[in-house]
Every structure is written in C-alpha cells, then in structure tokens.
N, C-alpha and C positions, 0 to 999 in steps of 0.2 A: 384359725379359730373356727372351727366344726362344727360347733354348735351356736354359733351366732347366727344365723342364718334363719336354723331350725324355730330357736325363737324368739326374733322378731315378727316370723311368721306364726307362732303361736302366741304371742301376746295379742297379735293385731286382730287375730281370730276370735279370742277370749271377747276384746272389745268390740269387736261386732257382730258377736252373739248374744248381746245383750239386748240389740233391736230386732235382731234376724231370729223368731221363738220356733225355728223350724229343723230338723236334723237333714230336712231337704238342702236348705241352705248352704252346709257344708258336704254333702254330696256333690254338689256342683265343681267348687275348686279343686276336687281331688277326681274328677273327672276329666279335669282341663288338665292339671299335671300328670293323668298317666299317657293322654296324649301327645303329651308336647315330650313326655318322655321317649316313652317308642316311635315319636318322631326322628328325636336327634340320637339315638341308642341306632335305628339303621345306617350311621351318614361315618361309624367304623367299625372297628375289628374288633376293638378291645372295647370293651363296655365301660368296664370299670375304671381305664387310664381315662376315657373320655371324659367321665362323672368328675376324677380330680382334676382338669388339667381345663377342661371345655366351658367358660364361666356364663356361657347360654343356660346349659343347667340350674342356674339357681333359681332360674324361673319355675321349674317344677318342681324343686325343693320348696322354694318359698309354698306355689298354689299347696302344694301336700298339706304343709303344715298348716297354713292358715284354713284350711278344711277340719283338720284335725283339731284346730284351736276351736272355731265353729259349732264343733258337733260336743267336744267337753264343755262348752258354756252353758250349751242346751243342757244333757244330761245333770250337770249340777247345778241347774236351774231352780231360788226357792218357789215353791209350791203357793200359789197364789188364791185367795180365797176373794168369793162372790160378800156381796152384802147379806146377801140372804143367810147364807154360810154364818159369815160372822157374827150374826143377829142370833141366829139360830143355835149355835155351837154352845153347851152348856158342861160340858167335861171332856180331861184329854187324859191318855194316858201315853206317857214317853220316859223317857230317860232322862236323865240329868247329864248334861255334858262338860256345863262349866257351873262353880258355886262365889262369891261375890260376896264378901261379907262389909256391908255401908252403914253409916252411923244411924240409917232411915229404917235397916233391915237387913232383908239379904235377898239380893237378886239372883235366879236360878235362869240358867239356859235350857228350854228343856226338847230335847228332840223328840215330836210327836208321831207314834205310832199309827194312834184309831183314834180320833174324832168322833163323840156323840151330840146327838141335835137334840131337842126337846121334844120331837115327834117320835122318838125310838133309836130313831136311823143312825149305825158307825160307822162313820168313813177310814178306810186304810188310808195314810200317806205317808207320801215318800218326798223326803227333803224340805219339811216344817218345822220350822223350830222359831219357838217361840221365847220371850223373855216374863218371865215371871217375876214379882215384887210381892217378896212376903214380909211378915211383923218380925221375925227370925225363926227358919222355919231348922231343925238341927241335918241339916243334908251332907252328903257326900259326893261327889262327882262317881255315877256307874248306876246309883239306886234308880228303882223304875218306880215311879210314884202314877197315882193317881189321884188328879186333881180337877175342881170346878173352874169353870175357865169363864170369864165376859171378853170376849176377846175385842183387840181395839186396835186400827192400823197403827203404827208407830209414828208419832208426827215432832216436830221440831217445839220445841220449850217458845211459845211467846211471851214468857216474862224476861226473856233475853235478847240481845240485839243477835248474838252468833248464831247461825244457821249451820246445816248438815250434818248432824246428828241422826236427823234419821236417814240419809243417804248413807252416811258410814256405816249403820246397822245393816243397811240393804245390801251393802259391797259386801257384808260378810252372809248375807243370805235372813236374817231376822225382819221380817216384817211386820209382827203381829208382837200385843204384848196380853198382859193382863194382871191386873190384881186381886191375891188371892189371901186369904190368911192362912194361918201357917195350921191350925189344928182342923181344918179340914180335908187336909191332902194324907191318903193314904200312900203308906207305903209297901208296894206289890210284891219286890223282890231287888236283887242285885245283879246285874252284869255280871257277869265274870271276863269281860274283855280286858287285855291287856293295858287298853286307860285305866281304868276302874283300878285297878291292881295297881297302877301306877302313881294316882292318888290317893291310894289309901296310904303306898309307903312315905310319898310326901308330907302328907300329913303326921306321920306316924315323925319325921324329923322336922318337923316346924314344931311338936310338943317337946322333943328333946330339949330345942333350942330352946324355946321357953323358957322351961323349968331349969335351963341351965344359972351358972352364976353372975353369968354376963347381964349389961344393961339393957333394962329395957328396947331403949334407942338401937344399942348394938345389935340386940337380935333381931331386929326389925330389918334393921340396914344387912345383916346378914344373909337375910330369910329372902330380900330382896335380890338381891347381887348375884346369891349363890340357887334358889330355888325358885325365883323368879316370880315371887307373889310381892307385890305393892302397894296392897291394899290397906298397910298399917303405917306406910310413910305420912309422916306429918308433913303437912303444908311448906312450911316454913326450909325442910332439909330439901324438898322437891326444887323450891324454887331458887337457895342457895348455890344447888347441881347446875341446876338451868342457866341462871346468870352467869355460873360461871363459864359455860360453855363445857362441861365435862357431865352433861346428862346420861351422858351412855354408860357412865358406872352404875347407876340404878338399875337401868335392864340388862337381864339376860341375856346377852346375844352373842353372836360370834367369837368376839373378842375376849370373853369370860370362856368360851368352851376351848376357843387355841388356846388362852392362859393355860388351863386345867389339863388338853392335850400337852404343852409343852412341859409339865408335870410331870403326867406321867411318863412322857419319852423321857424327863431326865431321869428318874428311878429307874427305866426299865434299861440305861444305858450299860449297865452291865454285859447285859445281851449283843449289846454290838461288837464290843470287844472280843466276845463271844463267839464274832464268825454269823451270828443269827440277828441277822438285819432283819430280814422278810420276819421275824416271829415275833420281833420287837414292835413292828407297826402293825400287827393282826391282832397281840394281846391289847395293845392302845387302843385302837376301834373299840374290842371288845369292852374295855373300862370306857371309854368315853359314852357309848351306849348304855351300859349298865349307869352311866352319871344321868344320860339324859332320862331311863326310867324312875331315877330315884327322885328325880323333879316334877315329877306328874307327866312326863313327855305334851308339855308343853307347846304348840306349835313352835312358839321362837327357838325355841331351844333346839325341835327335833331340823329345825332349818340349818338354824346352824353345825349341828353333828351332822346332815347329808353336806354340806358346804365342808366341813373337815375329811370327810369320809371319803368325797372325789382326790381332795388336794392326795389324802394319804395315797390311793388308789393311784390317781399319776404320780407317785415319787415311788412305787413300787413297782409299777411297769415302764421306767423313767419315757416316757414317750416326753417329745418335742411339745415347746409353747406349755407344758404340763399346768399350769398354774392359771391362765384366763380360759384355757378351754376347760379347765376340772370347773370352775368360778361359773363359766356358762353352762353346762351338764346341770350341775347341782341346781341352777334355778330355774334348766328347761324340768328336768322331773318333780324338782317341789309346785312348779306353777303345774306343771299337768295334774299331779294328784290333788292337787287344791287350786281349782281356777280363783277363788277369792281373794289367794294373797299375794295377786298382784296388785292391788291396791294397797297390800297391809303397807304401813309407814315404815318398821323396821323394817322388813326385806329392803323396798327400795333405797333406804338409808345404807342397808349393810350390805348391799351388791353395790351400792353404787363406791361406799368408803375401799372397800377390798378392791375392786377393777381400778381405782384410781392410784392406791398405791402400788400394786402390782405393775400397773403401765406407769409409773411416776418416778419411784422409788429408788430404782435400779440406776436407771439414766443420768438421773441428774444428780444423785451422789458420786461427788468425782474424787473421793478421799478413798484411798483403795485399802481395803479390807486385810488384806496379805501385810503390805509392810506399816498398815497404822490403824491396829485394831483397836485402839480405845479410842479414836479420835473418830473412826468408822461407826461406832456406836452413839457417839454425841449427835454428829449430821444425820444420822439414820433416826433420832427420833427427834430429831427437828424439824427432820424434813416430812417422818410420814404424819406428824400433829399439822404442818402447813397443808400438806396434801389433801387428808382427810377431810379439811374442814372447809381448806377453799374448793375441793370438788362438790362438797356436800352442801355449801351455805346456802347454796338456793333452793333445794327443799328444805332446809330449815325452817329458812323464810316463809317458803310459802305454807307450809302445813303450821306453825308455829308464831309466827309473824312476828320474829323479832331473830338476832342476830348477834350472838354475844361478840365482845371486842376481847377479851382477854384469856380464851380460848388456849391459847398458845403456853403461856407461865402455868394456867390451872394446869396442862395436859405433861408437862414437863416434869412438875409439880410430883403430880399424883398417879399417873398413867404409872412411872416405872416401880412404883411402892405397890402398887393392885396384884400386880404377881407373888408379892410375899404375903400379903393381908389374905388373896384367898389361898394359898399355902396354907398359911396357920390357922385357918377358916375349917378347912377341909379336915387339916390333922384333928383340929378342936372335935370337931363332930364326930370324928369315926371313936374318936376315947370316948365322948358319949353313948357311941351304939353300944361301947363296952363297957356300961357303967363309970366309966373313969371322967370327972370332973375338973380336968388340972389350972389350977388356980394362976401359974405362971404363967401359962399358955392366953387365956380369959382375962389378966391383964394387960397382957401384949394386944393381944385384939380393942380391946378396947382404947388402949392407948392410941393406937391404927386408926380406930373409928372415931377418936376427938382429933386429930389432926388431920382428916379428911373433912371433917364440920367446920374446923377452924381455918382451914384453907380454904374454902367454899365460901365462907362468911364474909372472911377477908375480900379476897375479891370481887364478890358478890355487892358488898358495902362502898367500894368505889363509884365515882358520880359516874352515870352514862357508860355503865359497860355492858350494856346494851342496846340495840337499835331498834327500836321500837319499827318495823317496815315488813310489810309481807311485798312478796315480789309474782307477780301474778306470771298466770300460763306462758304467754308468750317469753317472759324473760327465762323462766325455767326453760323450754324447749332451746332457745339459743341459747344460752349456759350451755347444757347438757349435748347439745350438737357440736361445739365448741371444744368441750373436753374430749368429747371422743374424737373430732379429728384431729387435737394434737397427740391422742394417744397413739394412733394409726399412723402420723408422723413419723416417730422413735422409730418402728419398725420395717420403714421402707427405706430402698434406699434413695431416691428421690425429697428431702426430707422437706426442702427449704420451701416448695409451694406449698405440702399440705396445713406444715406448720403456720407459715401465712394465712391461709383458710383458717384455719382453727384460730388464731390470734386476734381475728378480723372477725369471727364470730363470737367470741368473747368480748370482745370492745363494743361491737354492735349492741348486745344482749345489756350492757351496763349503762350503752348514749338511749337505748329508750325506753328506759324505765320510767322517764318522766311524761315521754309517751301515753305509755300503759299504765303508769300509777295508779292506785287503785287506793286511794285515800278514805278518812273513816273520820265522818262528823261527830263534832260534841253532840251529846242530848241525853234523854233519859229516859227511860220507859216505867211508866208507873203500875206495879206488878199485882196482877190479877192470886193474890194470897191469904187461903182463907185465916191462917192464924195470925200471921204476924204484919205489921203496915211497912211494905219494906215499898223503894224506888232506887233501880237500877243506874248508875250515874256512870257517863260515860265519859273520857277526857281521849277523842280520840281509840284508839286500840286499846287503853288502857280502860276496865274494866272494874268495879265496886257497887256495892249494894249496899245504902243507907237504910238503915233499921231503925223506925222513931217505937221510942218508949209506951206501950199501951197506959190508958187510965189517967191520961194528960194530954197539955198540949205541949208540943214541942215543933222546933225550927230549923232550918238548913237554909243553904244558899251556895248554889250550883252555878257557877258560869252566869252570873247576872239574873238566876232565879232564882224566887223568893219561895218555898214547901213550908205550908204550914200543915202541922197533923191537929184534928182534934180530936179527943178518945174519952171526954169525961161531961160531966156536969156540973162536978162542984166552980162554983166560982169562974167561970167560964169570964167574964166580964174581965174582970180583976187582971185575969193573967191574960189576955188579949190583950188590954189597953198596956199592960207591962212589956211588951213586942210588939209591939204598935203594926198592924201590917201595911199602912202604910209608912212607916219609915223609911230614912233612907240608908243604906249600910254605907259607912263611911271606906270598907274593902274595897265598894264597889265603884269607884270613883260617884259615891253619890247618890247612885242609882240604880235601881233592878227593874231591870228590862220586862221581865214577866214574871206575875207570883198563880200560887196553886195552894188550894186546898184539900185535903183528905180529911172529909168524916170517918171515923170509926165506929165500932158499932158500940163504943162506950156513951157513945150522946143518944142520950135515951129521951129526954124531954127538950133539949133545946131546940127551939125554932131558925129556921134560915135565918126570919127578919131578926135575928135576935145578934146575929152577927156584923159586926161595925164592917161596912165599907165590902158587904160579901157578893156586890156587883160588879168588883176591882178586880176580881179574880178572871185571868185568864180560863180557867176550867174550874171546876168544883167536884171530886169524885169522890162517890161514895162507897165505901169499901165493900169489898165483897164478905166481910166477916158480918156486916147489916143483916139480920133477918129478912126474909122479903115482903112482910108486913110492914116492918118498919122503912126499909128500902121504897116499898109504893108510897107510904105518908110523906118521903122526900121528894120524890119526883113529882108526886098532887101539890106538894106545895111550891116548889119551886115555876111550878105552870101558874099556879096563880098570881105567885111575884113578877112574871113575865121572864125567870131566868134561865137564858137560852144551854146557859155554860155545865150545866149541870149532865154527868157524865157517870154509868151503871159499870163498876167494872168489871161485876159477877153476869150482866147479861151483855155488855157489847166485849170482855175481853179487855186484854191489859193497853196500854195507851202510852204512845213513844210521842215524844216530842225531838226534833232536832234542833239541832241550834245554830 
C-alpha cells in the first residue's frame, strides 16, 4: 500500500497546520527528510531498490509529507479578519459558490474578492468566503453579485443545547456571515467557470424533473439520490432513512456513482466482446464525468468519480494490491486539493465503508464464486451490509449519536433494488432531455419510491431500533485502530498475533465506553425568540421544542416542571385559578419539582402582584418579544416586590436549566 504512508503523513500535517500559521513550519520537516534521505541513499548502489526494500526510509517519506501537508494548511488557510475590519466593512463583492434554498430564505456562499470599508478603502482577498442570509434573493451558483455586508463572526445558536456549528463552518473555511436583503445585491456579471456551467445544467434537469409527471415526493427523492440536492426532503422521509440505518440512499456518494459506473460498463459490454477492453473503461470515465458535470460537480460527488477514476485506472494498468492503494491515491489527491475535506463526514464515512470491505469482503466469504455463484451473491451482500456498518458504527455514533439496529434487513431490503430505481431514474430523465414524458416508466419509479417510504416506515416504526449513544474520541480511535489492524492481519502471513492485537483492540474500545461515556442531562433551555414563546426540552439526546400558543395562557410539564406562558389580559384571573399553579399534577407522582413562568408581550397592563402565588416560581422570564419600555416597567416592579427571580431574556440571553 503506497500511498498510505504518504498520507498519514499528509493528514497529520493538514492537522497541525492549523496551529502552526507559518509556511516556515513546513519548511522545517522537508528539510529533516531530505537529509535523512541523502543520508541513507549513500549506505548503497541502487537508490531506488533501497527506497522499496530499506523500511528506514519511511522516515523521510513520512517528514516529506507531513511538511507538504503543513505548507497546503497554511496556503488554504481562511483569511481572518480584525474587529476593526469587521466593524468597518460595509460592501463585498465575490462570487456565488454555493446557493441553499430554506423555508427562512435562501442562504448564499459567497466567495469574496474586494472588501470595502466605510472610509473608501478596498481590500483584495484571498480565501474569504462568507455566508449570506437573504428574504429569497433569485441566484445561481457562478453569478458575481455585489452586496452590502454587516459582517458578524459565526457563533453557535444558544437557544440550543448542541454546539459546533460554527466549528463545522470553520473546518470548511466560513467564518464570517451576514444579513442581507435580497433587492439590494447587485448583480455584476457571471463566471464562466466550469462550476458555473455545471450548475446551471443541474439546474436546467431539476426543472425537467419537476415539470415531469412524477410525484412530487418522487422527484424530490430523485433530485436527491441522483443530483445530489436535499434541500426539498421532508423531515419525516430524512428521519425514516435514518432509523432505518440505510441514510446513505439519500446522498450522493460513492455508492450511487459505482451503481451508475456499473451501468454504464454494462451497456458498454459490447465492446468487450469486441477485443476493446481499454476503450470500454476510457469511454466509462468519460460518461461518469460528464454524469458528475451534469450534477453541478458537486464536491461529494467529484470525490467519488476521482475514488472510481483511480479503481478504473488500476484495473487498466492491472498493477498488484490495485484496489486499497487506487482507495489511498484517490484520497491523498482529494485531501491535497481540498485540505478541508478531511473533516467532511461523507469522505471519512465513504473511505472508511470502501477500505473495510475491500479488506473484509474477500477473506471471509468462503462460498466460492466459480462452483456456487448464486449462493456467492447472497453472502457477498450479507457480508458487505455487516461489514460496512460494523466498521462504520462508530462514526455514526459519534457524529450522529445514535446507532440504528436494523440496519442489516433495511440494507438487504433495499440496497439491491437502488441499482434498478436509478436505472429507470436515469433512462426517465434522458427521454425528458428529449421531450419524451413516458408514463410506464414514471409509474415504475414511483412504485420504487413508495416501497422505499414503506420500507423505511416499517422499520423505522419498530420500538428501539435505535440507540440513542454517541461514542466519544477515545472509543472511535480504538475502534478505528482495531480494524485496521485486523485488516493488516489478512494480508501477512504471520496472521494469528496481529489478528489478536486487532481483537484485543476492539474489545478494549467497547469495555471503556462506560469509561468515557459521555452522557446528556435532562433540562431545558428557555429560548431567547423574538416572535414566537418557544422552550427547548430535552430528554436526554433526544431533542424538541415546545411552542405555547400567543394571546393566552397556556401550560406544559417537563420532567417534574411546571411552564406556564402568559400572552394576554383578558381574564387573566379566571384562567389562572382554572390551572391552578399551584397544583399538583397527578402524572407526576403528586408533585412538580420546579415551575416557570414566561411573560409575553401580550400582557400589556397586568401587574406582578396581580399574579397568585408569583413568588412560587422558580424564575419569571420575560420574553424578549416585550418592548423595552414595557420590559423596564417589569423589572422596576419586580424590584420593588423584592422579586429576585425575575429574569431579561432579550438582555442576559437565553437560559438552560438542567435537571
């Protein structure tokens, strides 16, 4: 494996380029490796038998690379701006890179050029990109807009318990955002760059589909699957994928581009027959690139056509190991041209699914292929659905924090039907490009896309087929140490100690979880939101957001707490004493541990003292929808009632309570 070496040493680089802001930095290790090179390069004859044979060497393979990984961190380093900067900055002009269409707006990615300040002054920059939130502004990924900007570092939501959100922004290089409206932003001109171009034809077949006959749902699920936009999945089909453990139909990745590759090899099999092997796998490249342009070239997708593009490339120069060193190639050059996505989730999901059954796969299907090819087919997708997911389950876990159980029937299920769904998928759209509409074809598919919902459902509707558990750092590293060295096992011939190692790191990685656990309290966070009186309720991992009705009072009862909302004035009395706050809820064996109040800004005349028993309350918060007229009459009065509890959520921020 050839390229393993290269990068581990380029990943480890990437990550400690992230503290090290210096191209000095990586100067250093590729100074140390060309000495240690021309050290051991004088001690024979032959150079180059030495470099394969002599495993001192990896010492200045490794320093090379992790110099190299060092100095790419720096280089595509985002561009970081002063206070001054950001205070100051009142217009940008850039590109449009990504467009994001949300029920709020539509979010633009824009990569900025020239920076202007309110004193005159335009700054050139290089490697800024910012996120824009407009009312719906009509964009295209490629156009060059110019836009007014209040720029704002990107910080994490505190009306929510989940953190890194803006750390995930950071991994992909977005620091800064800003809100703008949509009929202020000019538009300058168009890219003519090959995204640009690439989006627009996307675009140009997501109206096809559309306008097609098919259902709504279906073209959505199609538009998804095949072109790689998820922006129109409903809620409800997301989380039936999820549960059932077969989420990987939704996106784009690998596995939809081999499908579409095995496609077209089998149309092009003609050709083989033909004596023209080599021209069969050169026109297939050709088509599977011309598929990844017609999808906007997509990162995930262009990942996965260079991840096809190596496999094809070793099965045409059949060189040795052809298959985990094409797998390592393809994700030293996509990490080098894009140091960010080694963080992205699919990459590490889709390098890690593919290197598992690549090393998995082969071995331990012992049903041989030659005298019992149908039965060779059943264990082959038995075994790569086991493979796949018990290599993968601990990132799941950890990015995800949960753990489907029925993973295996969904994947059985549905996995071998996804090669004919996008078959007919594919043929459906191209009679589209040709006007052709076929109605036999558009009920097949849809038939496809209700037995994919109803499979999902099904399973998904079963108690507990999920694990509600995120598995923290340490258990991912021994997991992930674990597989590889029983991978490394298979291939020596020494097998029975490594395999032990690897066995013994897996068991390890599972006895200390309880260790490391990394558990998640009840409690609630009552949210800092100008329109609506909403509170964040948490059971655990599990997450919801209660929304009381404005222009009333209304009630909840959370884990032994009592939320009362108030938003009105009519009759206030009346329906208080009707919910008595202090009662006791008979749910609650009796008793509620702590209750809460929220004013809203419908109580326009009523008084504190006017409320029975409003000294009982654990907190009292008044919402931030309050005017802040009205919000100071609350706070002056509550000082003179002596009531400590009383709590601003539009000037201290939103307020969590654990349980």
């Amino acid at each position: 494996m050839n390229f393993l070496l290269p990068l581990i040493g380029l990943i480890a680089g990437l990550i400690a380029g992230k503290w090290l802001h210096s191209p000095v930095w990586g100067l250093m290790p590729v100074s140390f490796a060309v000495i240690v090179y021309l050290v051991l390069i004088k001690r024979t004859a032959m150079p180059l038998n030495a470099i394969r044979l002599n495993s001192r060497h990896s010492v200045w393979i490794f320093l090379l690379f992790l110099g190299i990984g060092i100095f790419d961190s720096w280089y595509h380093k985002p561009m970081s701006l002063s206070e001054t900067q950001l205070n100051h900055a009142v217009a940008a002009e850039g590109e449009i890179v990504d467009v994001k269409t949300l029920a709020s707006g539509d979010r633009l990615i824009v990569d900025v050029f020239k920076l202007a300040y309110d004193d005159g002054n335009i700054e050139n920059c290089r490697n800024l990109k910012i996120v824009v939130s407009t009312d719906g502004y009509s964009a295209s990924q490629g156009d060059v807009i110019l836009l007014p900007v209040d720029l704002e570092a990107i910080s994490d939501n505190q009306n929510f318990r989940s953190k890194g959100y803006s750390d995930k922004l950071k991994r992909r290089g977005l620091l800064y955002r800003s809100d703008t409206e949509a009929e202020s932003i000019q538009l300058k001109g168009c890219s003519n760059s090959m995204a640009s171009r690439a989006s627009k034809m996307r675009d140009r077949i997501e109206i096809l589909i559309e306008k097609s006959m098919l259902d709504r749902a279906v073209s959505e699920f199609i538009i998804s699957i095949l072109l790689g936009d998820k922006s129109f999945l409903s809620n409800d089909v997301r989380d039936s994928f999820n549960n059932s453990g077969v989420a990987h139909i939704l996106a784009l990745s690998g596995m939809h581009v081999a499908i579409i590759m095995g496609i077209i090899l089998l149309l092009l099999f003609p050709l083989q027959l033909m004596g023209m092997r080599k021209l069969r796998y050169v026109i297939a490249l050709a088509l599977i690139w011309a598929y990844a342009f017609m999808t906007g070239l997509a990162p995930s997708t262009v990942r996965a056509c260079v991840m096809t593009s190596f496999m094809v490339l070793a099965l045409l120069t059949q060189r040795r190991n052809k298959a985990v060193n094409s797998l390592l190639a393809s994700a030293f050059i996509i990490i080098l041209v894009d140091p960010a996505s080694v963080y992205d989730i699919g990459l590490q999901l889709s390098f890690l699914c593919v290197a598992c059954i690549l090393a998995f796969a082969g071995p331990l299907n012992t049903v041989s292929e030659r005298y019992h090819p149908k039965w060779h087919a059943v264990t082959s997708s038995i075994l790569v659905s086991l493979i796949a997911t018990l290599g993968t389950w601990v990132l799941v876990s950890y990015y995800f924090k949960r753990v489907p159980l029925l993973f295996l029937p969904a994947n059985l299920l549905l996995v071998p039907l996804l090669p004919v769904f996008i078959g007919f998928s594919l043929l459906y759209i191209i009679l589209l490009g040709f006007g052709i509409d076929f109605y036999p074809l558009a009920w097949a598919i849809d038939k496809g896309y209700a037995f994919f919902v109803a499979t999902t459902e099904m399973m998904s509707s079963f108690g507990h087929s999920t694990i509600e558990f995120q598995a923290t750092f340490p258990v991912v590293l021994l997991w992930l140490a674990g597989v590889l060295m029983l991978g490394f096992s298979l291939k020596r011939k020494k097998k029975l100690f490594s395999a032990c190692i690897g066995a013994a790191m897996l068991a390890g990685s599972i006895a200390i979880i309880p260790v490391f656990k990394e558990t998640q309290p009840d409690g609630m966070i009552f949210q800092k939101n100008i329109s609506e009186i909403t509170v964040a309720l948490y059971d655990g991992y599990d997450e919801r957001v209660a929304e009381f009705p404005r222009n009333t009072v209304s009630r909840i009862v959370h884990k032994g707490c009592e939320i009362l909302a108030v938003d009105c004035d009519v009759d206030v009395d009346s329906i208080l004493s009707s919910i008595s706050i202090a009662r006791r809820d008979s749910n609650l064996n009796n008793k509620c541990n702590k209750r809460y109040l929220i004013l809203g800004s419908g109580v326009k005349k009523l008084k504190l003292e006017q409320i029975p028993c409003i000294d009982e309350f654990d907190k009292v918060f008044i919402h931030a929808s309050n005017r802040k007229k009205r919000e100071s009459a609350i706070i002056k009065e509550a000082m003179q009632l002596g009531l400590k509890q009383i709590y601003s959520l539009k000037n201290d921020g939103p307020y969590e309570v654990e349980l």
